[in-house]
C-alpha positions as CSV (number, residue, x, y, z in Angstrom):
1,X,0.0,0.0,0.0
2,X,1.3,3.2,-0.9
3,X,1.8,5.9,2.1
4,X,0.4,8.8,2.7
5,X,2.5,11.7,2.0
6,X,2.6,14.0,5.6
7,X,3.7,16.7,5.2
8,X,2.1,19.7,6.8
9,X,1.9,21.5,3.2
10,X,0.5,17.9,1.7
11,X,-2.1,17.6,4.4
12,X,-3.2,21.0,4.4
13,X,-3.7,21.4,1.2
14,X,-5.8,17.8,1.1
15,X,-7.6,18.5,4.2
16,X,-6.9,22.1,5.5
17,X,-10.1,23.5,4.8
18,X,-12.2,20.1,6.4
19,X,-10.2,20.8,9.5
20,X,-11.2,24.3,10.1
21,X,-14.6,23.2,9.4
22,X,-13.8,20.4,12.5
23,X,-11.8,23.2,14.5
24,X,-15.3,24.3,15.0
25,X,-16.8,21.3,16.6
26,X,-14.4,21.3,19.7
27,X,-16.2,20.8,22.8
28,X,-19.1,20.4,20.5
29,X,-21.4,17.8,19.6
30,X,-21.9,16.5,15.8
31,X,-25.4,17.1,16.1
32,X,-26.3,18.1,12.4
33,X,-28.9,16.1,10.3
34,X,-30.2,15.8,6.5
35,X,-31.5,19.8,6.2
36,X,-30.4,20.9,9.8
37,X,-27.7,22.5,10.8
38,X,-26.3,22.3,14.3
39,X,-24.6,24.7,16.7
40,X,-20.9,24.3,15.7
41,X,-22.0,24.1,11.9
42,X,-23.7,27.6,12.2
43,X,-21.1,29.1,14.1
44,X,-18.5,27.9,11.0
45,X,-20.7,29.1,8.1
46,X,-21.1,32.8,9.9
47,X,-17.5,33.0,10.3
48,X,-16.8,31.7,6.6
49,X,-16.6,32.8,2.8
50,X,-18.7,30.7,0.6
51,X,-15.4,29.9,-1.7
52,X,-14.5,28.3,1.7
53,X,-16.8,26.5,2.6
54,X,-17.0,24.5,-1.2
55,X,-13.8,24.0,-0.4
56,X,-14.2,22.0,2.7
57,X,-17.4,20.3,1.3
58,X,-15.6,18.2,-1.1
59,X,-12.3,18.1,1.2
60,X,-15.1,16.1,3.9
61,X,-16.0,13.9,1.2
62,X,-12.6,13.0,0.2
63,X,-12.7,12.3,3.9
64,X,-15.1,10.4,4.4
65,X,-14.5,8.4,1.1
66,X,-10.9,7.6,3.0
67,X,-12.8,6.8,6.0
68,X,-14.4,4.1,4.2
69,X,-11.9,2.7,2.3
70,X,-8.6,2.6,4.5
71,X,-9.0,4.3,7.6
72,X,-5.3,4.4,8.6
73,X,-4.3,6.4,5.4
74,X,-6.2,9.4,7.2
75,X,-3.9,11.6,9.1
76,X,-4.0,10.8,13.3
77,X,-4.9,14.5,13.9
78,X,-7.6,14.4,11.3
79,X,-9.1,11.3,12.8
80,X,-8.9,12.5,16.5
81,X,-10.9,16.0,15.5
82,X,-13.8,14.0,14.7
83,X,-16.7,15.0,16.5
84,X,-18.5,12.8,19.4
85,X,-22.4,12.6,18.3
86,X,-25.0,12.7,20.6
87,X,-24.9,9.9,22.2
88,X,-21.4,9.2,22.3
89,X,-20.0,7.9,19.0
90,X,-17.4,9.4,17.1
91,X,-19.1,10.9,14.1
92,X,-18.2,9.1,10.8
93,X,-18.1,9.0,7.1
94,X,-22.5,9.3,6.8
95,X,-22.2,12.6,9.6
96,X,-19.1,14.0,6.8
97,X,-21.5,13.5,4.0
98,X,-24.6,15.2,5.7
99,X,-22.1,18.3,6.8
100,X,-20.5,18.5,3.1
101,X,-24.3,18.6,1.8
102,X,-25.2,21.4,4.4
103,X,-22.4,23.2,3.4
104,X,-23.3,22.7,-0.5
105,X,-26.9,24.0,0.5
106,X,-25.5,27.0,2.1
107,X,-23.4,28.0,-0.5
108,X,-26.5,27.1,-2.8
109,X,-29.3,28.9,-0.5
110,X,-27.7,31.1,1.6
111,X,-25.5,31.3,5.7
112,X,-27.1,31.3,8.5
113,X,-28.7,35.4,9.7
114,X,-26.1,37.0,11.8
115,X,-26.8,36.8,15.4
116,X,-25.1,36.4,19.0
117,X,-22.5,33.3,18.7
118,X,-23.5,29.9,19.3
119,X,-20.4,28.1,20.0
120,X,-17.1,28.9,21.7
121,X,-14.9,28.6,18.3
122,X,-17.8,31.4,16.9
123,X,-17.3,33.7,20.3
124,X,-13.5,33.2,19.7
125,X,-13.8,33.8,16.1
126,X,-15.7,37.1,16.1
127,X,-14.2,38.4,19.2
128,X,-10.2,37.5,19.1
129,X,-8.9,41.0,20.6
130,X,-11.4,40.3,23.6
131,X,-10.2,36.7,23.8
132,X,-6.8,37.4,24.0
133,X,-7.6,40.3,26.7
134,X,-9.0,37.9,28.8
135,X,-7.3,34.8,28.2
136,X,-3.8,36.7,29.2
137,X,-4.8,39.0,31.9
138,X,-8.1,37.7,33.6
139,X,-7.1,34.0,34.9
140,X,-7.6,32.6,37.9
141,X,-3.5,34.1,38.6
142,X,-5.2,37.6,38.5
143,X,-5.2,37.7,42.2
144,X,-1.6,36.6,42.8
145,X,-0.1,38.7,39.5
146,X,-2.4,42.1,39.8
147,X,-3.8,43.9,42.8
148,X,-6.9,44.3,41.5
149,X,-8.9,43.9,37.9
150,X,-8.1,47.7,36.7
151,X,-4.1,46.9,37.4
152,X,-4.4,43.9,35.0
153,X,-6.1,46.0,32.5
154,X,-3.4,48.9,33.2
155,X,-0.6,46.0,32.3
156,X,-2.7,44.8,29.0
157,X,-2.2,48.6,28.2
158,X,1.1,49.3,28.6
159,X,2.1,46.9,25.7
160,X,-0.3,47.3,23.7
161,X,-0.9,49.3,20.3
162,X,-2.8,51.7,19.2
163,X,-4.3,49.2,16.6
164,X,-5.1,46.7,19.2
165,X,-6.4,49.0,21.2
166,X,-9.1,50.4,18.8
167,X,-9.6,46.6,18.4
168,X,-10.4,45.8,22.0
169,X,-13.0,48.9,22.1
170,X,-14.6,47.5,19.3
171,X,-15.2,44.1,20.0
172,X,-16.4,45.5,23.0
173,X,-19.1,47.7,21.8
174,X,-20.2,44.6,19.4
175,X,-20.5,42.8,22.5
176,X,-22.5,45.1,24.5
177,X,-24.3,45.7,21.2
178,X,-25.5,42.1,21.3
179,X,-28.0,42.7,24.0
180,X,-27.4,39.5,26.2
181,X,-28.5,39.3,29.9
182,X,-26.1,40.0,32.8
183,X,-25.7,36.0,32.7
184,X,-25.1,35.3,29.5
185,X,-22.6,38.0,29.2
186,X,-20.5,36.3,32.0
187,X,-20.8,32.6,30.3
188,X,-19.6,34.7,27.0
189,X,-16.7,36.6,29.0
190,X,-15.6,32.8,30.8
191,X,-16.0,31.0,27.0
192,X,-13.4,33.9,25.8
193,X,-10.9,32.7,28.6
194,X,-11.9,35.4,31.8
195,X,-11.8,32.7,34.3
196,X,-12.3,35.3,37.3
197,X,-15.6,37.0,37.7
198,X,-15.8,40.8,36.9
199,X,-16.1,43.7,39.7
200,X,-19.3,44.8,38.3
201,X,-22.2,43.3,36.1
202,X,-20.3,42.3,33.0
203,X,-21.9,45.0,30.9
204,X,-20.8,47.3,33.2
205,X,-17.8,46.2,33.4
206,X,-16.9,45.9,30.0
207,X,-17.9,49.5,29.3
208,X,-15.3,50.5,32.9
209,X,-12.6,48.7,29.9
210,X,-13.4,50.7,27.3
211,X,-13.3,53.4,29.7
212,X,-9.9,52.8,30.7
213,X,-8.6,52.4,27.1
214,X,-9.8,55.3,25.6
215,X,-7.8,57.4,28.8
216,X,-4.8,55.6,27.9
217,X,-2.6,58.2,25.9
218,X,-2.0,57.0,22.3
């Protein structure tokens, strides 16, 4: 049998667009059907360019073709971001097909209406500058690192550009302009990596942020 060439250009140019399409089923269950798209699938297709996502429809049927036919010639990574389905499985060659077919319909039909995210990969996705904000400065080392959760947003500043500071304001005011609940603002700060909880109600503390960077001399 003839091996399968790995190299990271050979496998992502096979199956680099199927894997950003599995990227956004981590933590996430394969729970798509025939005409119905689930979470992670919705969160992909709002995040994506329909050239994209034909793309990754027929990379998941080469995949799932492979599945069929010799398992092992499919790259371990590859394998091991398959999706569990609901009740426990790991989603196979059929669940491929049925998300290569919803992509296909998308493209055909139109994405998904914009909306707040539905998954962690979308929050992470649309909101990278607030993800990396959190995820850095706002762990459960905040109280051991900062003296408090302005000092952790002073240190954020003091390295930070003026780009990536206009880019933290924004994704803030996106956020806020999504019109959660006090509650589902802190699961959405605590999916972007703030593993602390804020001072204040999260939309009040997220505008104290903006606050803060909009003092900070440019």
């Amino acid at each position: 049998m003839t091996r399968m060439d790995l190299r990271p250009s050979t496998v992502q140019a096979r199956f680099g667009a199927a894997a950003r399409v599995l990227d956004a089923y981590a933590g996430q269950s394969a729970d798509d059907g025939p005409g119905r798209l689930g979470a992670a699938l919705t969160g992909f297709l709002r995040r994506t360019e329909p050239v994209m996502a034909s793309v990754a429809a027929g990379q998941l049927r080469d995949l799932a073709g492979m599945l069929a036919e010799a398992e092992d010639a499919v790259p371990a990574p590859v394998r091991a971001a398959l999706p569990r389905t609901p009740d426990g499985a790991r989603a196979g060659g059929p669940w491929l097909e049925t998300v290569a077919d919803l992509l296909d319909d998308a493209v055909d039909h139109g994405f998904p209406e914009p909306g707040a995210p539905v998954s962690p990969w979308e929050w992470r996705q649309r909101f990278p500058a607030l993800a990396q904000f959190l995820g850095c400065y706002f762990t459960q080392d905040l109280p051991d690192e900062f003296a408090d959760h302005d000092a952790a947003a002073a240190a954020w500043l003091a390295t930070a550009s003026p780009v990536e500071r206009a880019r933290l304001t924004g994704e803030i005011g996106e956020a806020l302009a999504l019109g959660l609940s006090d509650g589902d603002l802190d699961e959405a700060l605590a999916t972007l990596g703030m593993d602390v909880e804020p001072p204040l109600p999260a939309p009040a503390w997220l505008r104290r942020v903006a606050d803060l960077v909009a003092e900070e001399p440019a």
